[in-house]
C-alpha positions as CSV (number, residue, x, y, z in Angstrom):
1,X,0.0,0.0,0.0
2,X,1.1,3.8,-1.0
3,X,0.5,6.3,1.7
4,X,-0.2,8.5,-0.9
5,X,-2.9,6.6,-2.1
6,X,-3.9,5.9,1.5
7,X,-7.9,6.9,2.3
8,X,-7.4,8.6,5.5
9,X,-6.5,12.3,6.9
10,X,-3.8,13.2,9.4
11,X,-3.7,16.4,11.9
12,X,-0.8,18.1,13.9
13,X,-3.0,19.3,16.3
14,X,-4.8,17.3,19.2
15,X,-8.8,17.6,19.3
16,X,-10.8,19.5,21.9
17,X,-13.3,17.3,22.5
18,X,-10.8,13.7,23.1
19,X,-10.4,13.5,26.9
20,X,-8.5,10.5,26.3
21,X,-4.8,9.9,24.6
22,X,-6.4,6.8,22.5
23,X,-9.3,8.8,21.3
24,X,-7.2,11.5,19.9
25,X,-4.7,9.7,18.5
26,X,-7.0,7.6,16.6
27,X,-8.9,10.9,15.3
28,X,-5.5,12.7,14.5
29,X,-3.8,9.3,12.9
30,X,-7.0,9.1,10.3
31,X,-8.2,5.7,12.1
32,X,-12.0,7.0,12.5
33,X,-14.3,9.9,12.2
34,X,-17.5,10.9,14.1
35,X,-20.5,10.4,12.7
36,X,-23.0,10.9,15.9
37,X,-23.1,10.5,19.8
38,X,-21.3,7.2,20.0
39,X,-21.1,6.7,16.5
40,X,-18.1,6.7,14.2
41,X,-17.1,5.4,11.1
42,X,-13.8,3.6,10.9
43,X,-11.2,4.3,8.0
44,X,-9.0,1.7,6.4
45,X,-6.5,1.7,8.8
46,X,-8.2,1.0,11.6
47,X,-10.5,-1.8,9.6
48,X,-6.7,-3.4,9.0
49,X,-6.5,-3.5,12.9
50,X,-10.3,-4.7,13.9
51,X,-9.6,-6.9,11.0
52,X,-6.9,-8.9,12.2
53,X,-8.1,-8.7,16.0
54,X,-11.1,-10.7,14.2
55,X,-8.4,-13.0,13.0
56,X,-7.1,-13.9,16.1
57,X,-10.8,-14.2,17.5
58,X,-12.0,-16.4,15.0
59,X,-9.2,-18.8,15.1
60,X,-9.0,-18.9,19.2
61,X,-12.8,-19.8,18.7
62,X,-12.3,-22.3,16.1
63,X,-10.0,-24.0,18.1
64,X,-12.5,-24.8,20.8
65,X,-14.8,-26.0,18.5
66,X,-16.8,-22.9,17.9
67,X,-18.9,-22.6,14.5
68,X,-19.3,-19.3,13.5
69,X,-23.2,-17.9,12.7
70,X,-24.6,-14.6,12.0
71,X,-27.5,-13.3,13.8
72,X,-30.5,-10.4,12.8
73,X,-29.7,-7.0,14.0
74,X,-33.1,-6.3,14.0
75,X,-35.5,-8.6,15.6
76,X,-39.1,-9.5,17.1
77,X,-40.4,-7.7,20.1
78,X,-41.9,-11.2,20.8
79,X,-38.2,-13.1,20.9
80,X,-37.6,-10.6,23.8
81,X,-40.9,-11.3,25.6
82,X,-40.5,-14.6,25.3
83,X,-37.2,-13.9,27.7
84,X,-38.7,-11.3,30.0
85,X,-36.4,-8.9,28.9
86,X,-38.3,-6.4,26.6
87,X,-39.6,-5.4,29.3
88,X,-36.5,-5.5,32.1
89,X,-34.1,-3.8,30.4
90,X,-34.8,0.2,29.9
91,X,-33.7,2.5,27.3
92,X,-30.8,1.0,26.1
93,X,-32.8,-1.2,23.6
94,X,-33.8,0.1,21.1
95,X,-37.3,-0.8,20.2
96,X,-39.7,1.2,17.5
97,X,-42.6,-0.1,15.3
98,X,-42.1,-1.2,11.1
99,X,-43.7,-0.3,8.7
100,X,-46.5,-3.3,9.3
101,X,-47.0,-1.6,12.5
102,X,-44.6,-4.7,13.8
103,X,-42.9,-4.2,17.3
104,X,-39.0,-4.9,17.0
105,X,-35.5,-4.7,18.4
106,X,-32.6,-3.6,17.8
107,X,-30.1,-6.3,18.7
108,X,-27.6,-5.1,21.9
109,X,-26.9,-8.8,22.8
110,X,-28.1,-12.3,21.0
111,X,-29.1,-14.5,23.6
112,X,-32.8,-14.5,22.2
113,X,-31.6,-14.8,18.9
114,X,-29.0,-17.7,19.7
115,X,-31.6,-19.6,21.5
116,X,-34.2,-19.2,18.6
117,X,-31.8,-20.8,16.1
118,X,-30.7,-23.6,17.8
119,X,-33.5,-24.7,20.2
120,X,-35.1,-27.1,16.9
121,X,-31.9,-28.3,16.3
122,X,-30.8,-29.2,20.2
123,X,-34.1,-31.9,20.8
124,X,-31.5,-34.6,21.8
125,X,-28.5,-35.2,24.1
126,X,-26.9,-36.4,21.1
127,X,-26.4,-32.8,20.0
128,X,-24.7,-32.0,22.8
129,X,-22.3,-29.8,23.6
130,X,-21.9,-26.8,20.8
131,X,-20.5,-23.6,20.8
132,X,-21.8,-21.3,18.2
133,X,-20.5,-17.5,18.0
134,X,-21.0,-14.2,15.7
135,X,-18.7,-11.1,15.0
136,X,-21.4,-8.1,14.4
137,X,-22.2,-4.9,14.9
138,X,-24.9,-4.4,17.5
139,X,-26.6,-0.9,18.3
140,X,-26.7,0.0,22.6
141,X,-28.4,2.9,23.2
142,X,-25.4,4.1,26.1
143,X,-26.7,6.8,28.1
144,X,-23.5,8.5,28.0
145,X,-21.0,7.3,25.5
146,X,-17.2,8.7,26.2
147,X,-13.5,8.0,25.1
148,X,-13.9,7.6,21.6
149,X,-14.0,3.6,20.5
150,X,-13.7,2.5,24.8
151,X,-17.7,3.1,25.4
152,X,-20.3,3.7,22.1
153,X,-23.7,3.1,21.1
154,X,-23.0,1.4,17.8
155,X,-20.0,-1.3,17.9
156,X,-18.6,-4.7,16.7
157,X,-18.5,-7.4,19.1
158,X,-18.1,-10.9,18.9
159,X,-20.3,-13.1,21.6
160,X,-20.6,-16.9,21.8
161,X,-23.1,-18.8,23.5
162,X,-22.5,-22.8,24.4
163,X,-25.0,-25.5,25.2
164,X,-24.9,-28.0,28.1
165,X,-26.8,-30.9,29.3
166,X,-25.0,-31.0,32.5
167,X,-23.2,-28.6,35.1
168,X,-19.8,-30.0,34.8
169,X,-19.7,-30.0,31.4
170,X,-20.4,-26.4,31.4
171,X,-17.5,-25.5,33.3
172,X,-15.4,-27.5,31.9
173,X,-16.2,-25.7,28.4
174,X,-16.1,-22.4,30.6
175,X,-12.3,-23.4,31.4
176,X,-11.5,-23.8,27.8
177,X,-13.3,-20.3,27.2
178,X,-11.3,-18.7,29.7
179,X,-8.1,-20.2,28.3
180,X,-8.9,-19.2,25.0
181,X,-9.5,-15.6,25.5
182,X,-5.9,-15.6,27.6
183,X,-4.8,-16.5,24.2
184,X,-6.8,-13.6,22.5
185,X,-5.2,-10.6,24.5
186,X,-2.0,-12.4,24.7
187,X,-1.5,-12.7,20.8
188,X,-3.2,-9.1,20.5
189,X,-0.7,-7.8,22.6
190,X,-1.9,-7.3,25.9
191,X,-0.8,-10.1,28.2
192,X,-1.0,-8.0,31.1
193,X,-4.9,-8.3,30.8
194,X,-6.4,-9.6,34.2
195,X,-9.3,-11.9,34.7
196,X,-11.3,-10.7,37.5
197,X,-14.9,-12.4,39.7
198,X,-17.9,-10.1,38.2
199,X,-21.4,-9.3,38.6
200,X,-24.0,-10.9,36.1
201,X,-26.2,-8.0,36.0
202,X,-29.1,-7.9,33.2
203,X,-27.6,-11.1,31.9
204,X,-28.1,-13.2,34.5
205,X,-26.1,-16.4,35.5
206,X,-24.8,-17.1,38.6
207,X,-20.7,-16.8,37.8
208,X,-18.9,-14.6,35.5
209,X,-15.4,-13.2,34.7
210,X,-14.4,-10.2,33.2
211,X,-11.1,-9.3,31.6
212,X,-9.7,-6.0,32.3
213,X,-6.5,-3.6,30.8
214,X,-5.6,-2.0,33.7
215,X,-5.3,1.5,32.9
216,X,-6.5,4.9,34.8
217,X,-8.8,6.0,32.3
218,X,-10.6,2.7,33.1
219,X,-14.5,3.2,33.8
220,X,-14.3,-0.1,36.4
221,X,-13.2,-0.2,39.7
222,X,-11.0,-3.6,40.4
223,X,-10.4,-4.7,43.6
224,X,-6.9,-6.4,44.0
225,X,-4.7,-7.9,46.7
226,X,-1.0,-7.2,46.8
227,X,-0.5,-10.6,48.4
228,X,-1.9,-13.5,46.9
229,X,-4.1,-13.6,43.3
230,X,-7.5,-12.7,44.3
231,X,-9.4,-10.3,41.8
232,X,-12.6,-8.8,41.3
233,X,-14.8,-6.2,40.1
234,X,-15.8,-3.7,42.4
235,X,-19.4,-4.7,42.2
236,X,-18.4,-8.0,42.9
237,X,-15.6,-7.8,45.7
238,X,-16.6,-9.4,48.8
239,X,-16.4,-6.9,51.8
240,X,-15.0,-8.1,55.1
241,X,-15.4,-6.1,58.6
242,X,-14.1,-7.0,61.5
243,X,-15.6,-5.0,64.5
244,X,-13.9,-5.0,67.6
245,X,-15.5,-5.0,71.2
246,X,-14.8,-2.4,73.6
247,X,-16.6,-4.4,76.1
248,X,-18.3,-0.8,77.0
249,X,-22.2,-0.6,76.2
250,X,-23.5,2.5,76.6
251,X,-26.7,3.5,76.7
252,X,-29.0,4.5,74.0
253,X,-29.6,8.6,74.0
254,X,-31.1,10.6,71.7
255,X,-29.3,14.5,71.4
256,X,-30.2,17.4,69.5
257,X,-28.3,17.6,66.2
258,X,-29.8,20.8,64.7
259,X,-29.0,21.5,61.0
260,X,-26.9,18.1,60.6
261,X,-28.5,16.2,57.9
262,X,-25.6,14.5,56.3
263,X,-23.3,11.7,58.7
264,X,-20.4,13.9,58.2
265,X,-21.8,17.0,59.4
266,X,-23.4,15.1,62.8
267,X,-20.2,13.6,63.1
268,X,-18.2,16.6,63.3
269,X,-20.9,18.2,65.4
270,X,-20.7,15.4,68.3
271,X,-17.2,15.3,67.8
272,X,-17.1,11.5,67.2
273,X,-15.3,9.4,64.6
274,X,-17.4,8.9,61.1
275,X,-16.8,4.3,61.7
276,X,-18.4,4.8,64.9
277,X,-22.0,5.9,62.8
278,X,-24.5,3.9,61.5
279,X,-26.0,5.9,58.0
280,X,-29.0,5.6,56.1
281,X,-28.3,5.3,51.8
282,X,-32.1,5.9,50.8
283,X,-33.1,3.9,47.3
284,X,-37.2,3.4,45.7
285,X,-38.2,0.5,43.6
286,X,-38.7,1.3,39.9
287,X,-41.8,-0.8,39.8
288,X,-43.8,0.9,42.6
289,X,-41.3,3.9,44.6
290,X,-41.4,1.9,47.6
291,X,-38.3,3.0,50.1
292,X,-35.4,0.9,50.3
293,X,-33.4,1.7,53.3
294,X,-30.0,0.2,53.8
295,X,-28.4,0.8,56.9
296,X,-24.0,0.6,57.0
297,X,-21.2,2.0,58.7
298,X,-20.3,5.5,57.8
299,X,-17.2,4.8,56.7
300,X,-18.5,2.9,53.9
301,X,-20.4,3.4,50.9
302,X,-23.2,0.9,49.3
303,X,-22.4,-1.1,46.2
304,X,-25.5,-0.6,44.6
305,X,-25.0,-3.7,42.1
306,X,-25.0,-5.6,45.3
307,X,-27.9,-3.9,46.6
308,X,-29.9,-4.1,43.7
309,X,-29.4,-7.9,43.4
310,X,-30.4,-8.2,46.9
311,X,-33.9,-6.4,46.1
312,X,-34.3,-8.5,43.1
313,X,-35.3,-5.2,40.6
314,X,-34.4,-2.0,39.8
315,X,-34.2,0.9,42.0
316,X,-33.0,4.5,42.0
317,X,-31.8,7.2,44.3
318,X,-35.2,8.1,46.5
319,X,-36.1,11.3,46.2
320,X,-38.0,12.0,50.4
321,X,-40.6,14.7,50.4
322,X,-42.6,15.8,53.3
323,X,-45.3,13.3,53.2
324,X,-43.4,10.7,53.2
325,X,-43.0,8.1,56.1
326,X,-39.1,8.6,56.9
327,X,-37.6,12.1,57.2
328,X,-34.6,13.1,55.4
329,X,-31.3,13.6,57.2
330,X,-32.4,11.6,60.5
331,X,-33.0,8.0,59.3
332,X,-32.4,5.4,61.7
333,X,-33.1,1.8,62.5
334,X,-35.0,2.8,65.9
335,X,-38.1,3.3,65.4
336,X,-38.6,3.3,61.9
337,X,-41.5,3.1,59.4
338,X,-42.6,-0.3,58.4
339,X,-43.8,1.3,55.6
340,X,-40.1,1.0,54.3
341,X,-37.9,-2.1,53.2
342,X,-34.8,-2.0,55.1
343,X,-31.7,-3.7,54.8
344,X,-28.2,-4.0,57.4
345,X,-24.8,-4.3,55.8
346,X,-22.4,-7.0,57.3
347,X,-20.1,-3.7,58.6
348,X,-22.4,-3.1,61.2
349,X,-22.2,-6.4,62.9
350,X,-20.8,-6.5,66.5
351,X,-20.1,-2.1,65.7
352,X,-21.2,-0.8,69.0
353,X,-22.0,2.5,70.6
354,X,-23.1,4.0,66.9
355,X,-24.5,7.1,66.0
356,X,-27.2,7.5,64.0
357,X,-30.6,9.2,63.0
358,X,-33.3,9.2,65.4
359,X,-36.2,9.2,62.9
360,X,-37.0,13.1,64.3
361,X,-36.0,16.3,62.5
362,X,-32.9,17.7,64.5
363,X,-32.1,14.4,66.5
364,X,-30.0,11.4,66.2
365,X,-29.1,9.2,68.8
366,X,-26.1,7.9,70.4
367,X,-24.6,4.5,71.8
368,X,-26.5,2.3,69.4
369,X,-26.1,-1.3,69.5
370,X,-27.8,-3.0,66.8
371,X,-28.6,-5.9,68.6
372,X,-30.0,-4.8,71.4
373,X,-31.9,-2.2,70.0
374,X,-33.0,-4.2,67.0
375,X,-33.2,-7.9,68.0
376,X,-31.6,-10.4,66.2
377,X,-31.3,-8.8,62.4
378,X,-29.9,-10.2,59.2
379,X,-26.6,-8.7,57.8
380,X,-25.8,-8.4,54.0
381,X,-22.6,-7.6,52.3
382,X,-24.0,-4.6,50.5
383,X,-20.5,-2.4,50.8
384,X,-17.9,-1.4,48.2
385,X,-14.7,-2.4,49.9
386,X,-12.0,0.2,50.8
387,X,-8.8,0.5,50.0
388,X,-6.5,-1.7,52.6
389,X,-9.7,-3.5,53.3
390,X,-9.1,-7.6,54.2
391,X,-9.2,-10.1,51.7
392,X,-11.4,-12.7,50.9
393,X,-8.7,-15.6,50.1
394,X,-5.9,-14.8,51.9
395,X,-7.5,-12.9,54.9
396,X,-4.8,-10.2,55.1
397,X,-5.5,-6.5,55.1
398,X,-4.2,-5.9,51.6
399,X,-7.0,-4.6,49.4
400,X,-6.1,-2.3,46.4
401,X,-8.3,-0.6,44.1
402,X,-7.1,0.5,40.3
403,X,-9.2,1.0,36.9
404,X,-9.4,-0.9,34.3
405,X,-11.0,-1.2,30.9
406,X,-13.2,-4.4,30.3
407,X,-12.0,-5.9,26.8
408,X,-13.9,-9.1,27.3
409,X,-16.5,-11.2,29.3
410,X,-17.7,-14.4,30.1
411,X,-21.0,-15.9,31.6
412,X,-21.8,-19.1,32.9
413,X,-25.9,-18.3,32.3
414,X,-27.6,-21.8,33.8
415,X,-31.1,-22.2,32.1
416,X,-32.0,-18.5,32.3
417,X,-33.1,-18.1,28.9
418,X,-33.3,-21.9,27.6
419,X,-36.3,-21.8,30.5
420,X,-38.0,-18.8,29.7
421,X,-37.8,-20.1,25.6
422,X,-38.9,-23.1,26.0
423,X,-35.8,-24.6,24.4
424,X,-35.9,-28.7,25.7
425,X,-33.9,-31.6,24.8
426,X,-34.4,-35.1,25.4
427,X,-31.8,-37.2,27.4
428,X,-31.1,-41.1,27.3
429,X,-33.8,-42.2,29.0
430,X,-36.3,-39.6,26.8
431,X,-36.8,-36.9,29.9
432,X,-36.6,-33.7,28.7
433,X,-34.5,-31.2,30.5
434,X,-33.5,-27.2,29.5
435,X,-30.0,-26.9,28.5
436,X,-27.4,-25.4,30.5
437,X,-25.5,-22.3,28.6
438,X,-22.8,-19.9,28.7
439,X,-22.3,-17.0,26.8
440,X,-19.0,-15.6,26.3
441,X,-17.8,-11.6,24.7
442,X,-15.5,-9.4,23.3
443,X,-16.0,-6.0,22.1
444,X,-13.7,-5.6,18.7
445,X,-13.5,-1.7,18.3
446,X,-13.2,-1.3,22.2
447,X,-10.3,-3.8,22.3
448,X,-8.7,-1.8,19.7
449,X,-8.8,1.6,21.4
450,X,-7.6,-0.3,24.5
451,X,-4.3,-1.7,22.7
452,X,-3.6,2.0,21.7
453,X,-4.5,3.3,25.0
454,X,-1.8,0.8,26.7
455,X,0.7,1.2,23.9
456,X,1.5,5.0,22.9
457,X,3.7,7.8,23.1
458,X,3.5,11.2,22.7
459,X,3.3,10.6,19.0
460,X,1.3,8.2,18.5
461,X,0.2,4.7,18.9
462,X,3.1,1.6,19.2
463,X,1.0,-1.2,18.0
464,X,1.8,-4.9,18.3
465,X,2.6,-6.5,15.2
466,X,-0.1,-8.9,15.2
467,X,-2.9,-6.3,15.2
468,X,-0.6,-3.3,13.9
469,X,-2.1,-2.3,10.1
470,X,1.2,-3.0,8.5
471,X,4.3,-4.5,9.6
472,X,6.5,-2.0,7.9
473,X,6.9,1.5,7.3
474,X,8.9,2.1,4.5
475,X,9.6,5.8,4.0
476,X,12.1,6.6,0.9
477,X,13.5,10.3,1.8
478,X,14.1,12.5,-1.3
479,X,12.2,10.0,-3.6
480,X,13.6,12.7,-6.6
481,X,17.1,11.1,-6.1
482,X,16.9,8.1,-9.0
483,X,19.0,5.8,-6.9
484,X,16.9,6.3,-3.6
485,X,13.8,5.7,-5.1
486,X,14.8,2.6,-7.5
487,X,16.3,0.9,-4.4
488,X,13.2,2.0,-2.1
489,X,10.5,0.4,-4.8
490,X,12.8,-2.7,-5.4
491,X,12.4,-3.2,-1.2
492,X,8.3,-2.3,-1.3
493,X,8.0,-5.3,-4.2
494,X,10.8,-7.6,-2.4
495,X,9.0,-7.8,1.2
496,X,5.5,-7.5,-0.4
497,X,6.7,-10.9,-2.0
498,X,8.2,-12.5,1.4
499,X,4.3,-11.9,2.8
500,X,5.1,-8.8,4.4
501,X,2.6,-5.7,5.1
502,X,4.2,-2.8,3.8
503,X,3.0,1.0,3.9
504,X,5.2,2.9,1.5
505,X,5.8,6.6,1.5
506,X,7.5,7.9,-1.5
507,X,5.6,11.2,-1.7
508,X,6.9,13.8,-3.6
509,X,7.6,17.1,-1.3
510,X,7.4,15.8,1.4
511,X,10.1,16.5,4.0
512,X,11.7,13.9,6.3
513,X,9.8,15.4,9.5
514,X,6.6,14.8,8.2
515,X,7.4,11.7,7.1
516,X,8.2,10.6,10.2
517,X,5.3,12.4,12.3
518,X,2.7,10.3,10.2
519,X,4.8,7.3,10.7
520,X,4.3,7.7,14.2
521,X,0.8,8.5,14.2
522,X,0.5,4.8,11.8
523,X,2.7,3.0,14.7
524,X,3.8,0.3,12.6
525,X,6.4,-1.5,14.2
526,X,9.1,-1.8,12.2
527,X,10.4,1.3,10.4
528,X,12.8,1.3,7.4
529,X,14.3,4.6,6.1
530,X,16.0,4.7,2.9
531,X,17.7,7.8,2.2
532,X,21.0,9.5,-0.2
533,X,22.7,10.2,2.8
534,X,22.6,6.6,4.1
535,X,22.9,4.7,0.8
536,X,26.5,6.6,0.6
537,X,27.4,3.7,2.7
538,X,25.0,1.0,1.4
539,X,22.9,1.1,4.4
540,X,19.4,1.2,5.1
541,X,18.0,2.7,8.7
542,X,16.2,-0.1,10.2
543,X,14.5,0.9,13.9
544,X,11.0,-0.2,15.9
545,X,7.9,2.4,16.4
546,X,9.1,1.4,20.5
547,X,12.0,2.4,20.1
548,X,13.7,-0.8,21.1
549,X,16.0,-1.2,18.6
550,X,18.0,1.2,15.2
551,X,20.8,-0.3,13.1
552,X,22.0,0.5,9.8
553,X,21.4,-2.5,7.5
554,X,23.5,-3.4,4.6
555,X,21.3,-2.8,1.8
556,X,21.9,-6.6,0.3
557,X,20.7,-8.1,3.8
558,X,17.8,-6.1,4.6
559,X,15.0,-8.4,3.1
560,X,16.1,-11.6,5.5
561,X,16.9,-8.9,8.2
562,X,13.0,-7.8,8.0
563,X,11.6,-10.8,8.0
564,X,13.7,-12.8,11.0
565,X,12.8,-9.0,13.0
566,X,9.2,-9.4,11.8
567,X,9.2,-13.3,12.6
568,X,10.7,-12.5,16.3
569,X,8.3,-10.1,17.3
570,X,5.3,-12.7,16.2
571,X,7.2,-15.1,18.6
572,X,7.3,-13.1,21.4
573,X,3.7,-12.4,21.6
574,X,2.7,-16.8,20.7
C-alpha cells in the first residue's frame, strides 16, 4: 500500500473534544471519524487493525470447537418477551414499530436470537455440547457514550453462546473459554490483561469473569490484593469487617443535632469518629417507589449492584418529600416506618456505641447497638470495599483498588433463557430437560482503542505487530534522487513478495519530518528509512515504532533482516 494513495487524513494538532490519549490519537492518525453520539465510522486503517483482532478471534474460537453464525440485528419484540427482557431492560434497547405496525429490536446482545436458532436443532442429548459464535455490529443505546472507540452506542463485538446438558460439562467448556481468551489478548498484545470475579447484571447467570487492561482512564473499579491472586470487580468484591469489642455498652440517647442532615456533618458536630455511625443510603423501587433503606457503617459506601441484586429489581436514588413516612437527614433503624424495606450491611455487625438518625427532624441518637436495639437482624454484604480492606482468600489487610478497561467477558448463564424459551432436549432415558449455557464476549473496536491506549507515546500509537495495520513502514526520503527511489521500490515489491505488510511513502515534497510524524501516528512497528545520505554507505535505517531497537542495515541483507525482525516479534507475543 502507497501512503499516498492511503484513504485517511492526518492532523498536527490534538482535538478539543478527546479527553483521552487513545481517542485523539486515533482521530489525528485518520483511524475513525465521528459520525453521531457514540457513533463513528472507521477508515482503512483501523479496519486493518479490527480486521486482524477478528483473525485472532475467529481462530482462538475455532480452536475450541466454535462454529461461527450470524444473527438479525433487527428482531421481534416477541423473541424478547419470550425472555422477559423487553420489558426488564430500559432505554438501552432500542425498540420502534415497522412499517407493518410490527414491534421490533434492535439487537444489543443475542441470547434471544441464539436460543431461537438452535432450540429445533438441540431436541436430543446427542447434539450436545456446541458452541456457536457471531462477529457483528450491535446498536446500545449508552446513556452516556465517552473515550472515543472505549464506550459507544454502535460497535462490533463478537459473543458466543454454548450449550450443556449437564453442570460440569459447562465449566469444563467455561475453562477452555477462559483459556482461549488468555490466548486472544496475549496474541493481540496485551498479556497484562487480568481476569477478575464479576457481577451478572441484566444477563443473568450465577458466575462470571471479566477481563480487564488495567489502565486509569478505566471506567471499572478492580479490587486487587497485593498478596496473593484474588481479583474482582468492584461490584463484585466481597467486603470483610471485622468490629472490635470495647466491652463498654453504653446507653441509647437521643441528642439534638440541629441542621446536621448528612453523617459527616453530625459527626463533626458530636465530635465523634465517622466508623463509629450507623447511616441511612435511601433507594425506591422502579416498579412501585417503595423506600429501600439500607443501613452501613459510615465509613463505607453501598455497592449498589450488590444492593440491587439483593432487592431483586431496579431501583433509583429516593427522592423523600414531606409526606413521606421517613424524614430526610435523620434516618435510623430505631423506630422506623414499616412502611419501608430495610436492609443492614455486614459492617455493622458487633459495631457498637453508633450514631445514627433518630427518625426526628434535629435528633440522632447515640450508643447504638444494633442488637440490642433491634433484636436479632440479618446482615448483608451490600458495601464497596476500601482501599486496605481484608481479603477474601488470603484474609490479610491488603485490598487495592485501580481501573481498568473491560475488553472481554464471560458468563456461565444456567437455564435463564433456555427456561424462559422453552428450548428442551431429550436425554437417554427420553426426559426432557433445559440446556445449561454460557455466553462468552469481546468488544472488537473497544479492544482496539484499549491496545492503543496501553501502547502510545506522545506521538502516536506503538501497536503490536499482530494487530498493527502494516508490519512495515517504508519511508524513501528525497524520492527525486533516481538511486533512492529505484532501491526503495525494489524493497516495497521484495518484502511485499516475502508476505510482508508494507505501507510505503515515497511522496513527492514531502520533508523527512513529516514523514516521520505520520509514521508515528501509523505505529507500525518496524520502520525502514531509505535515504541519499545513508545509501552513501550501502545502508538502510532499520529501527522499531518502540523504540527498542536502530541499526543500519547493509542494503543486500535487509530483506532476511526484516523478515527474521518481523518473525521474532510474532514469537514473542505466541
Amino acid at each position: 500500500m502507497k501512503l499516498k494513495n492511503l484513504v485517511s487524513q492526518r492532523f498536527k494538532e490534538r482535538p478539543a473534544d478527546c479527553v483521552i490519549d487513545s481517542h485523539a490519537l486515533m482521530v489525528r492518525g485518520g483511524y475513525m471519524k465521528y459520525v453521531g453520539s457514540g457513533i463513528f465510522s472507521e477508515f482503512p486503517t483501523l479496519r486493518r487493525v479490527t480486521q486482524k483482532i477478528e483473525r485472532i478471534i475467529r481462530e482462538e474460537m475455532d480452536a475450541i470447537d466454535g462454529q461461527e453464525v450470524l444473527f438479525p440485528v433487527v428482531m421481534p419484540a416477541e423473541l424478547w418477551e419470550e425472555s422477559g427482557r423487553y420489558d426488564s431492560i430500559a432505554s438501552e434497547l432500542v425498540r420502534f414499530n415497522d412499517r407493518n405496525k410490527s414491534r421490533m429490536v434492535l439487537g444489543m446482545t443475542h441470547e434471544e436470537a441464539a436460543v431461537q436458532l438452535v432450540r429445533e436443532y438441540g431436541q436430543s442429548y446427542q447434539q450436545y455440547p456446541f458452541m456457536i459464535y457471531q462477529i457483528q455490529r450491535k446498536f446500545r443505546d449508552e446513556a452516556r457514550p465517552r473515550a472515543g472507540m472505549i464506550r459507544v452506542r454502535e460497535f462490533t463485538m463478537k459473543d458466543a453462546y454454548s450449550f450443556h446438558t449437564s453442570q460440569e460439562d459447562l465449566e469444563e467448556y467455561y475453562q477452555r473459554c477462559y483459556d482461549a481468551y488468555n490466548n486472544v489478548f496475549r496474541r493481540a498484545g496485551v498479556p497484562e490483561v487480568v481476569t477478575v470475579a464479576s457481577d451478572s447484571g441484566m444477563m443473568g447467570g450465577s458466575i462470571s469473569h471479566e477481563y480487564m487492561l488495567l489502565n486509569e482512564i478505566g471506567e471499572d473499579s478492580i479490587v486487587l490484593c497485593t498478596e496473593c491472586d484474588y481479583r474482582a470487580n468492584m461490584e463484585a468484591a466481597e467486603n470483610i469487617v471485622n468490629n472490635v469489642s470495647t466491652g463498654i455498652l453504653n446507653e441509647l440517647e437521643c441528642v439534638e443535632t440541629p441542621d446536621c442532615k448528612t453523617i459527616e456533618d453530625v459527626c463533626a458536630y458530636l465530635k465523634s469518629d465517622i466508623a463509629a455511625s450507623c447511616k441511612a443510603v435511601v433507594y425506591q423501587k422502579n416498579a412501585d417507589d417503595k423506600f429501600v433503606i439500607a443501613f452501613i457503617r459510615g465509613d463505607y459506601e453501598i455497592n449498589e449492584t450488590k444492593l440491587r441484586n439483593l432487592v431483586g429489581e431496579d431501583i433509583h436514588p429516593g427522592v423523600i418529600t414531606e409526606d413521606d413516612p421517613i424524614v430526610a437527614g435523620y434516618i435510623g433503624p430505631v423506630g422506623i416506618s414499616d412502611k419501608v424495606e430495610v436492609y443492614y450491611d455486614m459492617s455493622l455487625k458487633g459495631a457498637e456505641n453508633l450514631v445514627c438518625g433518630a427518625n426526628k427532624e434535629g435528633y440522632h441518637y447515640t450508643g447504638l447497638n444494633i442488637e440490642r436495639e433491634m433484636g436479632e437482624v440479618k446482615y448483608f454484604d451490600l458495601a464497596k470495599v476500601n482501599e486496605g480492606g481484608i481479603c477474601p482468600h488470603c484474609g490479610k489487610p491488603a485490598l487495592t483498588i485501580k481501573r481498568g478497561i473491560e475488553v472481554g467477558n464471560i458468563f456461565q448463564l444456567g437455564t435463564k433463557y433456555t427456561e424462559s424459551m422453552g428450548m428442551t432436549y431429550t436425554d437417554k432415558d427420553g426426559v426432557a430437560h433445559n440446556p445449561i449455557m454460557g455466553c462468552y464476549g469481546i468488544g472488537v473496536g473497544r479492544l482496539a482503542a484499549s491496545v492503543c491506549e496501553a501502547k502510545h507515546d506522545a506521538y502516536g500509537p506503538i501497536w503490536p505487530i499482530s494487530i498493527a495495520p502494516w508490519e512495515v513502514h517504508l519511508c524513501c526520503i528525497r524520492p527525486d534522487d533516481e538511486n533512492a527511489k529505484e532501491i526503495a521500490d525494489n524493497i516495497y515489491s521484495e518484502l511485499k513478495k516475502h508476505g510482508v505488510e508494507v505501507i510505503y511513502d515515497d511522496r513527492a515534497g514531502v520533508r523527512a519530518g513529516e514523514m516521520f510524524a505520520d509514521a508515528d501516528l501509523l505505529g507500525v512497528p518496524i520502520r525502514l528509512v531509505v535515504s541519499p545520505r545513508n545509501l552513501k554507505e550501502n545502508k538502510i535505517e532499520v529501527s522499531t515504532r518502540d523504540k527498542s531497537l536502530k541499526d543500519m542495515v547493509d542494503v543486500n541483507d535487509i530483506i532476511n533482516y526484516v523478515v527474521e525482525l518481523k518473525n521474532k516479534m510474532f514469537a514473542e507475543l505466541a
